[in-house]
C-alpha positions as a Markdown table, in Angstrom:
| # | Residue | x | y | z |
|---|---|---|---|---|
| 1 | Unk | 0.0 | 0.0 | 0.0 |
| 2 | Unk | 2.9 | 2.3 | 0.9 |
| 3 | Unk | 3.9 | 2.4 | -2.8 |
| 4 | Unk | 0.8 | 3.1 | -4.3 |
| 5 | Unk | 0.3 | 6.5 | -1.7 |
| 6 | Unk | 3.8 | 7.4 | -2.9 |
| 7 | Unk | 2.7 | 7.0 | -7.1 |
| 8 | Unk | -0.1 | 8.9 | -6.4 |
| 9 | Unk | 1.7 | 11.8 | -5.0 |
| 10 | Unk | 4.2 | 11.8 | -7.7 |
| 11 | Unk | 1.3 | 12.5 | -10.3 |
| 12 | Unk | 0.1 | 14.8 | -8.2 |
| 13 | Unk | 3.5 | 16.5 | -7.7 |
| 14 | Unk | 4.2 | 16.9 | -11.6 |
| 15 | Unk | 0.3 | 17.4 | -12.3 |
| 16 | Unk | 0.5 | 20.9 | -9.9 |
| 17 | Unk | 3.9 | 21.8 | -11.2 |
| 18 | Unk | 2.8 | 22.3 | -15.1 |
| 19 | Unk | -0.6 | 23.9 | -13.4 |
| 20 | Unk | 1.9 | 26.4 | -11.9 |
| 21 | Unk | 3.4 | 26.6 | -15.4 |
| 22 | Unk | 0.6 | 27.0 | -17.3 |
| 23 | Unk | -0.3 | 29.9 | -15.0 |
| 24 | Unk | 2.8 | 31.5 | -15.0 |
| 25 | Unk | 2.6 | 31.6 | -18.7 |
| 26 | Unk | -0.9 | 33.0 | -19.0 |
| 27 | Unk | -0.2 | 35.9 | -16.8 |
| 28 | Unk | 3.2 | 37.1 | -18.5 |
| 29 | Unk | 1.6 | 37.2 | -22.0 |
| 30 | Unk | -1.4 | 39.0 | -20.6 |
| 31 | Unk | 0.7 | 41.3 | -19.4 |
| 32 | Unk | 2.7 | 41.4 | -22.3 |
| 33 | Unk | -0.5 | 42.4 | -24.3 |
| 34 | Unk | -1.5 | 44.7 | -22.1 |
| 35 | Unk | 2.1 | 46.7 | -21.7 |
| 36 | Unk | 2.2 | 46.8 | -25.8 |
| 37 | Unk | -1.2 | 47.7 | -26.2 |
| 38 | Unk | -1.2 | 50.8 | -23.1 |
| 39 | Unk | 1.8 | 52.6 | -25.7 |
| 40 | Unk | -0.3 | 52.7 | -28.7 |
| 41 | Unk | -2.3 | 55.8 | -29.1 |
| 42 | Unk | -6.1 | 55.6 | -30.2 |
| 43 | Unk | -7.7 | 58.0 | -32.7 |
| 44 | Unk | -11.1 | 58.8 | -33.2 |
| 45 | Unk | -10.5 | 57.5 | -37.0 |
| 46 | Unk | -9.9 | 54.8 | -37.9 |
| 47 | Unk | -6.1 | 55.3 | -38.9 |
| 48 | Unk | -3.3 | 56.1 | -36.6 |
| 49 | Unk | -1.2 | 59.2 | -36.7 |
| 50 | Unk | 2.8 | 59.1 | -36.3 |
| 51 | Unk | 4.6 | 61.3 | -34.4 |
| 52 | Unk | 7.0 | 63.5 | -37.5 |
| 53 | Unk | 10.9 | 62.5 | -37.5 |
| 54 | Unk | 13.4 | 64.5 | -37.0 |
| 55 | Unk | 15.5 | 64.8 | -40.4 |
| 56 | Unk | 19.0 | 65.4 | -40.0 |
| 57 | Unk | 19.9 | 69.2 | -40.8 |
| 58 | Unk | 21.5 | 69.8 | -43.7 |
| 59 | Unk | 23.4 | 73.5 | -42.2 |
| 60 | Unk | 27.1 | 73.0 | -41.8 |
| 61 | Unk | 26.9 | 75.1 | -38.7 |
| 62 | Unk | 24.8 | 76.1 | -35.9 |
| 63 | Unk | 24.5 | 79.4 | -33.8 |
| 64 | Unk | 23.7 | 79.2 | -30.0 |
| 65 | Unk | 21.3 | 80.9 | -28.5 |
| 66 | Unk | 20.4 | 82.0 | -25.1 |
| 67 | Unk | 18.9 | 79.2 | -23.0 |
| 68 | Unk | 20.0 | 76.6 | -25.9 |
| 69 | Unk | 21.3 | 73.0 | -24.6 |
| 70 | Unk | 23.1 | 70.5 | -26.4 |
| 71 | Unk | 19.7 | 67.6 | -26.2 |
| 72 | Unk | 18.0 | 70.7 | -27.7 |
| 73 | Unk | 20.3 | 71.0 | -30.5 |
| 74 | Unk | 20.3 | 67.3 | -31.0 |
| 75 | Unk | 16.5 | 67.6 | -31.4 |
| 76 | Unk | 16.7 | 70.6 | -33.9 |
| 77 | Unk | 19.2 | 69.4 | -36.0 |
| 78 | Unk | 18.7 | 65.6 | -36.0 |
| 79 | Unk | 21.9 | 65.0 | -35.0 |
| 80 | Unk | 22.8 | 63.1 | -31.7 |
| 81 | Unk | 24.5 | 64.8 | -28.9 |
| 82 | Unk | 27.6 | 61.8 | -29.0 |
| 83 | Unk | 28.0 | 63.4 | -32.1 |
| 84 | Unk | 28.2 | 66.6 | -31.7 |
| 85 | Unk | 30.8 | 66.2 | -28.9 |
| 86 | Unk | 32.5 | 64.8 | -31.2 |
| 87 | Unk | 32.5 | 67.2 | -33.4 |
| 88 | Unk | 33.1 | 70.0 | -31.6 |
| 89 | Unk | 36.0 | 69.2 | -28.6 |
| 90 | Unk | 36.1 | 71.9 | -27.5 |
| 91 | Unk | 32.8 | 73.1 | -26.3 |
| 92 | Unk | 31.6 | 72.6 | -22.6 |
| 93 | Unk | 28.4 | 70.9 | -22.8 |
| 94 | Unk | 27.6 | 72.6 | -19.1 |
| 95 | Unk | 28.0 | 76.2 | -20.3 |
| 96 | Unk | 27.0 | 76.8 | -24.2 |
| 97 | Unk | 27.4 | 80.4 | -24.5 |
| 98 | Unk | 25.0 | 82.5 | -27.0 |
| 99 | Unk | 26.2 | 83.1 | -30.2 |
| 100 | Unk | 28.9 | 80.4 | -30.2 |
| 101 | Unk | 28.6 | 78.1 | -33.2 |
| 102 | Unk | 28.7 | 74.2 | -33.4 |
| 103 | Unk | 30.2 | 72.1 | -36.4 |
| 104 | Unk | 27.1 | 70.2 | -37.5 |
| 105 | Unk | 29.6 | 68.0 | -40.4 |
């Protein structure tokens, strides 16, 4: 008899471990769904509108102005702040002063 208690709690073992499983799969690709679905924005219409690109600038140079940063720039001019470090040495990304001009190529 002592066997037959011990098979049936082996079945039942590996029975509640794929439940467990099973479950633990469920949630994570309900939540998946719901984390991908909660960044998509809904229209009204019927089609969905896209945020514009930024197109790299095509100007050689740019001139500071007061209260400019280098993100900023990067934003303007479609050019990555790594890159315009790069670029331009020199210049203290902490104080841009006004009127001072990056290298954009």
């Amino acid at each position: 008899m002592k066997k037959r208690t011990s098979y049936l709690a082996r079945i039942l073992a590996a029975l509640s471990l794929v439940a467990a499983v099973v479950a633990v799969v469920v949630l994570v690709s309900a939540g998946v769904k719901n984390n991908s679905s909660s960044h998509k924005r809904h229209n009204s219409g019927s089609t969905t509108k896209q945020e514009p690109t930024h197109h790299r600038t095509k100007a050689a140079t740019y001139e500071v102005k007061t209260g400019d940063t280098l993100t900023a720039i990067a934003h303007q001019t479609g050019i990555p702040v790594s890159e315009l470090l790069a670029l331009n040495p020199e210049v203290d990304p902490q104080i841009l002063i006004a009127g001072e001009k990056l290298k954009l190529k």
